[in-house]
C-alpha positions, 0 to 999 in steps of 0.5 A: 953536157952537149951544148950551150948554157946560160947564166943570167945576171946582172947586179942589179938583181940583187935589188930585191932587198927586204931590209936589214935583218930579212932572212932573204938576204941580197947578199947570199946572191952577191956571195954565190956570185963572188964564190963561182967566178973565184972558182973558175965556173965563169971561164967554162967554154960551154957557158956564157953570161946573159943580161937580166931584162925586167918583166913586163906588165904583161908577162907578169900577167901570165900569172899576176892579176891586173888589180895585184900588180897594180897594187905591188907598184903603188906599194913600190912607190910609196914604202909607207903603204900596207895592203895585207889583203894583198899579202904586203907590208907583213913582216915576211913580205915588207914593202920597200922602194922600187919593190915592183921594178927590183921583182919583174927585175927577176921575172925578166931575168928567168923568162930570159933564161926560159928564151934561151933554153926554148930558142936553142940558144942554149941547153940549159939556162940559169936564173940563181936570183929566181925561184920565187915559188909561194906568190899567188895570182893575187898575192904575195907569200913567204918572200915573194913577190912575184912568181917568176917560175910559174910565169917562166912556165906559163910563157913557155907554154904560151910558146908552144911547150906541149908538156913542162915539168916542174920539180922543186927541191925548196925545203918549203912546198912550192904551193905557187907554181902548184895553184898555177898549174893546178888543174892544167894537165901539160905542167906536171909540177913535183915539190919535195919538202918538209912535212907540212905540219911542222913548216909554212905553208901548212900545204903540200900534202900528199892528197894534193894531186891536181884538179879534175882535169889533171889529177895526177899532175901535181906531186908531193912529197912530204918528208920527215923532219930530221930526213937526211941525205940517204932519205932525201936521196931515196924519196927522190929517186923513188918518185921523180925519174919514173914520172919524168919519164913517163911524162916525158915532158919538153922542158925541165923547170927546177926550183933549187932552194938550198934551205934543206941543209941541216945548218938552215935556220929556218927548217928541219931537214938535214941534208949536206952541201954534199946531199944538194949536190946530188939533187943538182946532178940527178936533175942534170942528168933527168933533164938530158933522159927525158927532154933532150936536155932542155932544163931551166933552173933556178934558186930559191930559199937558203937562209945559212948565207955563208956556210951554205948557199954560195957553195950550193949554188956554185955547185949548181952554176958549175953544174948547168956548165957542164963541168961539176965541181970536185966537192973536195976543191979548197974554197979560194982565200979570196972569197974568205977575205971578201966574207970576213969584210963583208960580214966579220965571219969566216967562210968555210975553207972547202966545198964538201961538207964531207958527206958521202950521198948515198941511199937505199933504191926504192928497188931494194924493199919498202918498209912500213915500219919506216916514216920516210917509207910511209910517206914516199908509198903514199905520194907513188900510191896517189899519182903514179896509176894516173900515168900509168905507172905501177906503185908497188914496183 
């Protein structure tokens, strides 16, 4: 990496709390936090920590309807109050106290990054709280309350951005930033996930392609419980790099929620801490090819708060630094002490899983017979000739 990038944080954003037995815990961020600076992510000479500011009303905007952020700030002041018309108050998405303030908390926090990267101040910028792709222009969905990708993009655009690239690795679709986006040809948005029949949101399915003045711009890849690393790898590397580069986009915006991982509770993929490592550098590695290395990432899901999130995340922090971690460091006996006595658990002692990630290139050969390969030749047969792009190549 040549260049400057950003961390931005402050404690508070781990504000955003559901309560006590929610699968998105306050404290995956807490520990992801802890596990970096343990590690030395922090001193990197090229990376600087920023504050988070909260979003405005009218930032929010940019994707939120008035009636919806209205609605999400009587919910902030009284707790009690439920609208699930407004998608508030069910089990996935309680409504709790300062609910309204502790969401644009985390808008702020990836608009701010998304000002780092489009004023050069930095290269690449990091928002790990973020990443909250199921909120709907007038709802919440699946954790979120409101969309900070979107609105980062949506501001980005607002900007002057010609053209911006959205690729989510979350194990559920990133139906969100995709409804957006949907019928807006600069944002091309990609979303590797679980097949939809076996995981929320029930969307992301191939013929989802974007909407009559821009099909072609939304991208999915549905993949088969039980992908893996080697198959994960493959889908990737088949679909994102060509469309990226044909698109050719000014900014990447990436969504890195970790619950792939084979030991996440709530899904059926099963790729290593190692397998995410390579998703979080080949994204690095897209972001200098097709955009000058002007890239935005955030977090996302990742419900193995212990075992997994922290040690992804660190690898991305470290990543976005421009100085990877070796996936073989020994995790530092001060982050376990602190593990033990937050939780009563040990913590892994290393940052691998001691996986190798290695995959097949789609150059090699399709196989019909395989579901994996089904399904990446479906996505490149429905969205690569509107870029130009040859699907039996």
């Amino acid at each position: 990496m040549t260049g400057l990038a950003c961390v931005v944080y402050d404690d508070e954003l781990t504000r955003y709390n559901f309560g006590r037995g929610h699968p998105l815990a306050p404290l995956r961020v807490d520990l992801t936090m802890r596990l970096a600076r343990a590690l030395g992510v922090f001193d990197l000479p090229d990376l600087t920590m920023g504050p988070a500011p909260i979003a405005s009303d009218e930032q929010l905007a940019l994707v939120h309807t008035a009636d919806y952020i209205a609605t999400v700030r009587a919910a902030a002041a009284d707790p009690e109050r439920v609208d699930y018309r407004h998608g508030l108050g069910t089990e996935d998405n309680p409504t709790f106290a300062g609910m309204h303030e502790a969401s644009a908390h985390i808008v702020g926090a990836t608009l701010e990054a998304a000002r780092k990267v489009w004023s050069r101040e930095a290269l690449h910028a990091v928002n790990i709280s973020g990443g909250l792709h199921h909120a709907m222009a007038d709802s919440a969905s699946g954790f979120c309350i409101y969309n900070d990708p979107a609105i980062g993009i949506a501001w980005l655009l607002e900007q002057g951005a010609k053209r911006v690239a959205y690729v989510d690795i979350d194990v559920h679709h990133g139906d969100g930033v995709q409804a957006a986006f949907y019928n807006d040809p600069r944002v091309l948005t990609i979303s590797l996930h679980e097949d939809p029949r076996t995981l929320f949101p029930g969307t992301g399915k191939v013929m989802e392609s974007g909407g009559l003045e821009a099909e072609g711009s939304s991208v999915n890849v549905a993949l088969p419980p039980g992908t893996g690393d080697a198959g994960w790898l493959r889908a990737f590397h088949a679909v994102v790099p060509p469309l990226l580069h044909s698109f050719e986009p000014t900014v990447l915006v990436s969504q890195h929620g970790c619950d792939s991982h084979m030991d996440d509770p709530l899904a059926h993929l099963t790729l290593s801490i190692d397998g995410q490592r390579a998703a979080h550098l080949a994204l690095h590695d897209l972001a200098h090819e097709v955009c000058g290395g002007r890239w935005l990432a955030t977090g996302g899901g990742g419900y193995s708060v212990i075992d997994v999130v922290p040690r992804t995340w660190a690898h991305l922090l470290a990543i976005v630094g421009g100085s990877p971690i070796d996936p073989r460091t020994v995790v530092p006996e001060s982050w376990r002490t602190y593990v033990e006595m937050m939780t009563g658990r040990q913590a892994p002692t290393s940052m691998t899983d001691g996986r190798s990630p290695v995959y097949r290139d789609w150059g090699g050969g399709y196989n019909p017979d395989s579901w994996l390969d089904r399904c990446i030749q479906q996505t490149r047969q429905r969205v690569f000739p509107p870029h130009g792009i040859d699907p039996f190549h």
